[in-house]
C-alpha positions in Angstrom: 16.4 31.9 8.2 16.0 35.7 7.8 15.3 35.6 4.4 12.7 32.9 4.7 10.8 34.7 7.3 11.2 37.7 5.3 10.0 35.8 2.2 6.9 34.1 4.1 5.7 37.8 5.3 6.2 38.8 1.7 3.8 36.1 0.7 1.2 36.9 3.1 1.2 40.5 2.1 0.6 39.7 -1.4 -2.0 37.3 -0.6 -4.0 40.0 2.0 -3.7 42.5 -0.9 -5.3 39.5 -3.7 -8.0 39.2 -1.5 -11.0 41.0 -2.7 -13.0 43.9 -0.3 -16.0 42.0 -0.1 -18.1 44.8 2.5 -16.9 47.5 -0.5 -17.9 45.1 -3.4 -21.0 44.4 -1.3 -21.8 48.1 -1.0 -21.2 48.9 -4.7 -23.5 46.0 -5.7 -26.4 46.7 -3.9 -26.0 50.6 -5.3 -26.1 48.7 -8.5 -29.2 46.9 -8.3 -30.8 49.5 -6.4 -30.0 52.1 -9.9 -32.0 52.4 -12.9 -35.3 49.9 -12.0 -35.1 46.4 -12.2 -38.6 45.3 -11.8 -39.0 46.2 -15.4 -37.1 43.6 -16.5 -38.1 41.8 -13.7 -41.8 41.4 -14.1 -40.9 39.7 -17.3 -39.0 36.5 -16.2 -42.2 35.8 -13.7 -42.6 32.3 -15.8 -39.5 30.8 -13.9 -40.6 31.8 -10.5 -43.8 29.7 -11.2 -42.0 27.1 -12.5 -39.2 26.7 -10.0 -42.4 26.2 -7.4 -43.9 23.3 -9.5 -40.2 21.5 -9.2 -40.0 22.2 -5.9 -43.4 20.7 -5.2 -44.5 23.2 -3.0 -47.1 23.0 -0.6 -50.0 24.6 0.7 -48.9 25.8 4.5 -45.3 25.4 4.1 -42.9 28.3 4.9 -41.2 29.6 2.0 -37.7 32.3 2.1 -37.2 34.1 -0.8 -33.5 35.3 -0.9 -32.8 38.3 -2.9 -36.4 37.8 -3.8 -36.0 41.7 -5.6 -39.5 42.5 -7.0 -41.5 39.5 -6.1 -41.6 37.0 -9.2 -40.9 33.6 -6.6 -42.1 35.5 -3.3 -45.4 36.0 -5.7 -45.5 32.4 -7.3 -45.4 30.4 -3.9 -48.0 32.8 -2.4 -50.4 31.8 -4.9 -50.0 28.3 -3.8 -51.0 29.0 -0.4 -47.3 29.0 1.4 -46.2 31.3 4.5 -43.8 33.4 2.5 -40.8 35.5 3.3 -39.5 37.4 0.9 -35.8 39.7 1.5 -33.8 41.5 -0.3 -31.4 43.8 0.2 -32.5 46.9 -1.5 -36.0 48.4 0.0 -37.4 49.2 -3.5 -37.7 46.3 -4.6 -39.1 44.7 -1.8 -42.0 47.7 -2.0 -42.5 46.8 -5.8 -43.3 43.3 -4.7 -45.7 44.3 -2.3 -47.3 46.2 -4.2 -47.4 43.3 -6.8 -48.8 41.1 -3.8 -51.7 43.9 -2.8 -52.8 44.0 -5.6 -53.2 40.4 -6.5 -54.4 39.9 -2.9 -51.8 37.9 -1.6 -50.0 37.6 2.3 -46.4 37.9 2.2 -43.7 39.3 4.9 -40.9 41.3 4.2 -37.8 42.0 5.3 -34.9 43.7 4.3 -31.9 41.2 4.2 -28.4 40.6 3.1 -28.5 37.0 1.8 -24.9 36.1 3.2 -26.1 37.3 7.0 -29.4 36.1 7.0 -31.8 37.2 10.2 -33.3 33.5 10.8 -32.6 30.8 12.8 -31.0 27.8 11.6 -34.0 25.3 10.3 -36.6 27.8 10.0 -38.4 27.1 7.1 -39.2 24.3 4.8 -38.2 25.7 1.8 -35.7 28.2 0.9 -35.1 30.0 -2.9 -33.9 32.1 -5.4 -34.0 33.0 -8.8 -31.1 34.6 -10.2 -30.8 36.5 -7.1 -28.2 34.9 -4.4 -25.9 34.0 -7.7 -24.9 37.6 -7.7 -23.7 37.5 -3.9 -20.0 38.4 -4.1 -18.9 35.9 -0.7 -20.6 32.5 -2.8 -19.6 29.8 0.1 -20.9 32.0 2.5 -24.2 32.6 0.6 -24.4 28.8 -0.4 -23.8 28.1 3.6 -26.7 30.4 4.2 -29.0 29.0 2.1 -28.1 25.4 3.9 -28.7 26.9 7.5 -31.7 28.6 7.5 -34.0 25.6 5.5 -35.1 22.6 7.6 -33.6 18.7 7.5 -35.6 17.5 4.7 -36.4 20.8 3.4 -35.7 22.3 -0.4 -33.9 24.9 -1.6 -34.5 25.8 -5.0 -32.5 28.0 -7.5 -32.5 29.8 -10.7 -29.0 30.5 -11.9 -28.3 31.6 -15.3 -25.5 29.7 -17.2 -21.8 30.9 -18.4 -22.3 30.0 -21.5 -26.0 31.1 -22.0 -27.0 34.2 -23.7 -27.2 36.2 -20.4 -23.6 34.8 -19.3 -22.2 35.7 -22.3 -23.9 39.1 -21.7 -22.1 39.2 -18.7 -18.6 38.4 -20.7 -19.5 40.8 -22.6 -19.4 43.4 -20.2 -16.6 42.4 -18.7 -14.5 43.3 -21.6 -14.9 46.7 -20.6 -15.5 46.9 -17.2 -13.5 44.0 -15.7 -14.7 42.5 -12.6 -12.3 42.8 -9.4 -9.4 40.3 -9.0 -10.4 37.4 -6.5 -14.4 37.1 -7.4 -15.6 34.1 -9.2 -18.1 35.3 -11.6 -22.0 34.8 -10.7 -22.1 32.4 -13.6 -20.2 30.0 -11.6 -23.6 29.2 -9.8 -24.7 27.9 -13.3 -22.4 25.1 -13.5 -23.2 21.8 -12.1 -18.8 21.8 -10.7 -20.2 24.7 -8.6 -23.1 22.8 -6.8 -21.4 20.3 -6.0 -18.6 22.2 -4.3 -20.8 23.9 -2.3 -23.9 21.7 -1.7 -22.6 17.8 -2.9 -21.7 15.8 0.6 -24.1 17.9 2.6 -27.6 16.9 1.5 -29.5 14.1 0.5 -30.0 15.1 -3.3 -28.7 17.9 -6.0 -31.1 18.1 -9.0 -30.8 19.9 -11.8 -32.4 20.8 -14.9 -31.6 22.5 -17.7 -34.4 25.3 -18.8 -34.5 28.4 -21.1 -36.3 31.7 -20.8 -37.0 33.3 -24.0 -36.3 37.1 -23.9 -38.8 38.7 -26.2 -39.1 42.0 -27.0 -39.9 44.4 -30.1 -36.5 44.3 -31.3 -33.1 44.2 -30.4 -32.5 47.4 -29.9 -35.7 47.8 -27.7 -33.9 44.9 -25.7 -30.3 47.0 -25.3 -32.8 50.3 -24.4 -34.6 48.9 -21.9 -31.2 46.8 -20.3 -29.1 50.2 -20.8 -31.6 52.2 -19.0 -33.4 49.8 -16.4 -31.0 46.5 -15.8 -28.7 47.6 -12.8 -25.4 46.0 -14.4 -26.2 47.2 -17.8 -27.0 50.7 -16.7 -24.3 50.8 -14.4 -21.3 50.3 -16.9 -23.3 52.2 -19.6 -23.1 55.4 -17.0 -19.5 54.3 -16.4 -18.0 54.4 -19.8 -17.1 57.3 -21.9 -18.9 58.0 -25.2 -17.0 55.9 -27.4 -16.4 53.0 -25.3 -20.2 53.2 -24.8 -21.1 53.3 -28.0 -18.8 50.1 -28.6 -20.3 48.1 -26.2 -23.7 48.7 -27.7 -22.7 47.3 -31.1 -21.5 44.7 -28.9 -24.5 43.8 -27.5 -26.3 44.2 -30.7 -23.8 41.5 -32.3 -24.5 38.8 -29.2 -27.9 39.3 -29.4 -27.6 38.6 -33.4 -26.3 35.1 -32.7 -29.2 34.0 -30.3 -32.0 35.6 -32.1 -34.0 33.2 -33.0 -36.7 35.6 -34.6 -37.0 36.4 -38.2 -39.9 39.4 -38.3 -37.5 42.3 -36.9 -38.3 41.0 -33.3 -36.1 39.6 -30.7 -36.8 36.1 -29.2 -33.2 34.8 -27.6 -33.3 31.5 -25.8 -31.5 32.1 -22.6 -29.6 29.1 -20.9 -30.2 28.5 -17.1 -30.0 25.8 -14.3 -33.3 24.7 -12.4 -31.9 23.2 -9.5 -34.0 21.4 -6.6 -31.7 20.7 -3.7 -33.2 18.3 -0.8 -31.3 19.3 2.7 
């Protein structure tokens, strides 16, 4: 009997020490997005912001949260249609690059600082809840998913952008990983790009999951002004970039170089790689 007890606190040990610190992967994400200057990219994927708000059917005088809105591209597209508009994320410079974004097209938007798995809102306070490839990077998923279901009204939307595993920015992500492994116990963002992962979290507790498959064409001069502007701008990019030595570095560069070579789709010295990712329009 001893031994089984013994055996049983053994077990729960290992299983405490599997489980991931998700306040200290929290902390080290948001230092990542909040390094090198994401609205750069950013500004660049504003196309699916406006065209998550046509699925979503958005509508003049609705409320609208943006979670993890980061520099505005959603926050910015359903203000132009007229909505009340929240936008949060949880790194303040981003949040002041949308605003400045919103002056100067003359739009009305709140802000708030926010962590997208504790969100400050009431349950069912707005019609219409979204992000685009924001909340997928959230390290506590169910929780984020939960969040998402809380705060948007019976009847309301939630809408998403989630890039796909197996798309060119998943496989970026893979990519990465070789190097810099992610921590044992967290499912990768790409999960929220799989129609299993929906379901999980969403199937059973609305009235309807659609999705559609899109693709967001990353152009830029050339290939290597794509890795230059991810290696100095794009949080994760930058991040592991900083975090490798010289030669590692310089081998996950060619690496980069090689997966953008199979999705290149341009044949002037240019880059134009389709990028694989899930529209998905989810009525509460």
């Amino acid at each position: 009997m001893n031994t089984m007890v013994q055996q049983a606190e053994l077990d729960a040990v290992a299983r405490a020490a599997a489980q991931p610190d998700l306040a200290a992967l929290k902390a080290r994400q948001q230092a990542t997005w909040g390094s090198g200057d994401y609205g750069r990219v950013g500004v660049t994927l504003q196309i699916t912001g406006e065209q998550l708000c046509e699925a979503m059917d958005l509508r003049s005088g609705h409320s609208v949260l943006d979670v993890a809105g980061g520099n505005g591209n959603a926050s910015l597209a359903a203000a132009r249609r007229f909505c009340r508009v929240t936008s949060t994320d949880y790194v303040g410079g981003l949040l002041e690059q949308s605003q400045v974004r919103a002056s100067a097209d003359g739009l009305d938007i709140d802000y708030r600082i926010a962590d997208a798995e504790n969100l400050p809102f009431a349950d069912a306070s707005f019609d219409n809840v979204m992000s685009t490839f924001g909340v997928m990077f959230t390290p506590d998923q169910p929780r984020a998913a939960a969040e998402l279901l809380r705060v948007c009204r019976p009847g309301g939307r939630i809408g998403l952008a989630n890039w796909t595993p197996e798309g060119f920015v998943g496989q970026l992500f893979k990519t990465i990983g070789r190097y810099l492994p992610p921590p044992a116990g967290v499912s990768s963002p790409a999960a929220w790009g799989t129609e299993a992962f929906l379901q999980a979290q969403f199937g059973g507790k609305v009235r309807d999951v659609s999705v559609t498959r899109r693709q967001f064409a990353f152009r830029y001069r050339s290939p290597a002004h794509f890795l230059e502007v991810f290696r100095t701008y794009y949080g994760p990019t930058h991040k592991a970039f900083l975090a490798l030595d010289e030669t590692a570095a310089a081998s996950l560069a060619e690496d980069i170089l090689r997966l953008i070579d199979t999705h290149n789709v341009a044949e002037d010295g240019s880059m134009v790689a389709p990028a694989d990712y899930l529209e998905i329009v989810i009525t509460r």
